[in-house]
C-alpha positions in Angstrom: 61.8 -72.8 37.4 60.9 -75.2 34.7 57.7 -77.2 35.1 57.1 -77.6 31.4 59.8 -78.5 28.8 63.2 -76.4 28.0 65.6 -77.3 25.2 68.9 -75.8 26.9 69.9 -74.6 30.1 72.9 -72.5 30.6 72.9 -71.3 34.2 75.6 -68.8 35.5 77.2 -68.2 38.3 74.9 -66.9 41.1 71.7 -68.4 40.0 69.5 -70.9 40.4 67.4 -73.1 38.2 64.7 -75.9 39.2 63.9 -78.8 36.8 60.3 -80.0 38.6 59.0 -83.4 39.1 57.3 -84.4 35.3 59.3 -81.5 33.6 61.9 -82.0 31.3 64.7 -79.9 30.2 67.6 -80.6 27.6 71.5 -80.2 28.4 72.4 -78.5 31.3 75.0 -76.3 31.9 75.8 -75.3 35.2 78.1 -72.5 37.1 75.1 -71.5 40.1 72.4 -74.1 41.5 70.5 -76.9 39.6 68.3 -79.0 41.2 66.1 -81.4 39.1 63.4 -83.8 40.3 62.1 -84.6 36.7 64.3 -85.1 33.6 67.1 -83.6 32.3 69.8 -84.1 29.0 74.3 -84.2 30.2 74.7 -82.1 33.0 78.0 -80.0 33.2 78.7 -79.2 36.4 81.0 -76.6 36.6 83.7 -75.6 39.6 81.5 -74.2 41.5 78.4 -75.4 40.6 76.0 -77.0 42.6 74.3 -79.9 40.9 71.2 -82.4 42.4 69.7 -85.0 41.0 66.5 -86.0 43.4 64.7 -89.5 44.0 62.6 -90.0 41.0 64.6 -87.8 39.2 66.7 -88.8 36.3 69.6 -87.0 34.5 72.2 -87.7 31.2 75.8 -88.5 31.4 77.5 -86.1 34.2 80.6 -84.5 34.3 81.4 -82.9 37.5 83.5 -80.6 39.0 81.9 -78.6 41.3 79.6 -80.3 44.2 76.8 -82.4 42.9 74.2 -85.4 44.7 72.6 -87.9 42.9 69.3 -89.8 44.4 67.8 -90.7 41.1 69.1 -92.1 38.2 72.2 -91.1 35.9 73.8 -92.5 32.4 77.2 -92.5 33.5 79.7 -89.9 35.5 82.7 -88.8 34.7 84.3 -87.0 37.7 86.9 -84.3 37.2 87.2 -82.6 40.8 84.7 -81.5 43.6 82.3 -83.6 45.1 80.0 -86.3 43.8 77.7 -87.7 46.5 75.6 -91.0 45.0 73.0 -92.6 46.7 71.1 -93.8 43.9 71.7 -95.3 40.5 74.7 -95.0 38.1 73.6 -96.8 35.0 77.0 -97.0 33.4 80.1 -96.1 33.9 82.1 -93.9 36.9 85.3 -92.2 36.0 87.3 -90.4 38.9 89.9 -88.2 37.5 90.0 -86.2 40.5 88.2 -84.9 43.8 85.9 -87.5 45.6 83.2 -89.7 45.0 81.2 -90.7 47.8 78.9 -94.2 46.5 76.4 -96.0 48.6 73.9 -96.6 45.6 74.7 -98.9 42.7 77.2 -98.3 40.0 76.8 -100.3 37.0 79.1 -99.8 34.3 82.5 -100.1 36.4 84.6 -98.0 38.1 87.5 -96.2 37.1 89.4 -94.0 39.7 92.5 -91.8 40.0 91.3 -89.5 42.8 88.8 -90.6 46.1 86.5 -93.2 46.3 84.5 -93.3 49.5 82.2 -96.6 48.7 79.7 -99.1 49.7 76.5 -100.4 48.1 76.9 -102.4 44.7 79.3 -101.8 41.7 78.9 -104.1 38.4 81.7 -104.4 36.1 85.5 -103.8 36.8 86.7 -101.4 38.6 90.7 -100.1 38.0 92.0 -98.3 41.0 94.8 -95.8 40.5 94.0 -93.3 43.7 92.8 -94.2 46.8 89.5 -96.2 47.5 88.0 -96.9 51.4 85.6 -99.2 51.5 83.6 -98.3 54.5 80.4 -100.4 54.3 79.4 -103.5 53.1 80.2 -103.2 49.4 79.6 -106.1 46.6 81.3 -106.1 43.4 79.1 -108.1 41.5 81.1 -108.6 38.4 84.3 -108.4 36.9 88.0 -108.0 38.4 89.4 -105.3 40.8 92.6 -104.2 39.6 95.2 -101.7 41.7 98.0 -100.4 40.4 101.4 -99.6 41.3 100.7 -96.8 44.3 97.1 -97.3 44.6 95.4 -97.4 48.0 92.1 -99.9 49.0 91.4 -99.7 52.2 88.6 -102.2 53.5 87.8 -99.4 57.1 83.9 -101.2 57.7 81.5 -104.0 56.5 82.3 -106.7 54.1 84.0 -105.9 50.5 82.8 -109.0 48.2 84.3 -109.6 45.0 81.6 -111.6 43.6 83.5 -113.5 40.7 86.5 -111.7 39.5 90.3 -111.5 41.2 91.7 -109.0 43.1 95.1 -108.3 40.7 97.3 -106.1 43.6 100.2 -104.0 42.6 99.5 -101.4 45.6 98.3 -101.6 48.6 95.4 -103.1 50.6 94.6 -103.2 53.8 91.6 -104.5 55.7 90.9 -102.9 59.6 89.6 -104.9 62.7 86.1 -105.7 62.4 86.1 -105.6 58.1 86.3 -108.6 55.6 87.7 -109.0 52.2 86.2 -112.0 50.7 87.1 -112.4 46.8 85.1 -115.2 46.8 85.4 -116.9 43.6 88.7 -115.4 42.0 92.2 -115.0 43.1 94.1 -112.7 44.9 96.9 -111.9 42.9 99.6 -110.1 45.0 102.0 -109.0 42.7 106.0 -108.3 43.1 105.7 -104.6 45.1 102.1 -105.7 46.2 101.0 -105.0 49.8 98.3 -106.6 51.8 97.7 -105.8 55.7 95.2 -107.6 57.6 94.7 -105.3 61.0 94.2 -107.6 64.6 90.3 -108.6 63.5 90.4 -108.4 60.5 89.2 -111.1 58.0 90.3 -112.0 54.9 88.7 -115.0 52.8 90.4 -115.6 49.0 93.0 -118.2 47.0 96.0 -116.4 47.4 98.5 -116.6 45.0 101.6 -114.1 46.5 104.7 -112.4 45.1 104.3 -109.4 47.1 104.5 -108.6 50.8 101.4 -109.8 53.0 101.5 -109.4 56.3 98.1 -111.0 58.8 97.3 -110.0 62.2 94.2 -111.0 61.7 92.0 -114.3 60.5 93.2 -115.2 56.7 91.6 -118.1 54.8 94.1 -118.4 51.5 94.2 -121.9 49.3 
């Protein structure tokens, strides 16, 4: 327990090390259980390490790959497998390689995924979608494009997904489920040749479509 000021922390497998609320501790290495509620340096969370960052708290750029929660504040993540839980602030950048990252905070440096992105809340910035990403709250992408590619999955399950100013450039697949809306509300959405967009019996989609894909509506669809 650390209610004063470390440089380092290397933590093993098996034990446990608290960062508390006004302490501050360097980079963080992580194998065992880290919890921090003051300040911390780049956290490394290791397969299976336990990693939380708690309201109030704030922590360095985060590489993940064991299970780790975020209520605070982070630089940026870089996900490589596990479990990343945010319900607070991403300052920059979030980069899914693998496992899941579960988002109903703010992201605000983008999004780049090739594994799970369960998401609502606010992302700035584009986000690149390579895996699979279920939207399944209201979610607002407040700046920048949404691009998926070729075998990518966006899945609108709940709320509204607003694209605030950018298009939605499809190669994939998107579908939107009764009772959701996909409103890209100032771009385009640019349904490109392989490009697949479902639109479930009440489901709403809002957006100037411009299509040389496959789009099929069995709901309400507002297209220029």
């Amino acid at each position: 327990t650390n209610a004063g000021r470390v440089a380092t922390v290397a933590n093993q497998a098996g034990a446990s090390f608290a960062n508390l609320a006004g302490a501050t501790a360097g980079d963080v290495t992580n194998a065992g259980a880290v919890t921090n509620a003051g300040r911390v340096g780049t956290v490394d969370n290791q397969a299976g390490g336990s990693f939380k960052n708690l309201a109030g708290a704030t922590a360095g750029a985060v590489t993940n790959a064991g299970t780790a929660s975020n209520a605070g504040t982070v630089a940026s993540l870089v996900n490589q497998n596990g479990v990343f839980n945010n319900t607070g602030v991403i300052n920059g950048s979030a980069t899914v390689n693998g496992g899941v990252l579960k988002t109903s905070g703010s992201i605000g440096g983008g999004l780049t995924n090739a594994g799970t992105v369960v998401a609502s809340g606010t992302i700035a910035g584009a986000i690149t979608n390579n895996g699979t990403m279920s939207v399944v709250g209201n979610l607002d992408a407040t700046t920048g494009d949404v691009v998926q590619n070729a075998g990518a999955v966006l899945a609108v399950g709940g709320g509204t997904f607003r694209i605030a100013v950018g298009d939605l450039d499809n190669s994939g697949t998107v579908s939107v489920a009764g009772g959701a809306t996909l409103d890209v509300a100032k771009g385009d959405l640019l349904n490109k040749a392989g490009g697949v967009v479902s639109v479930a019996a009440g489901g709403t989609v809002v957006d100037d479509l411009d299509n040389a894909g496959t789009v099929t509506n069995n709901g309400s669809y507002t297209a220029d």
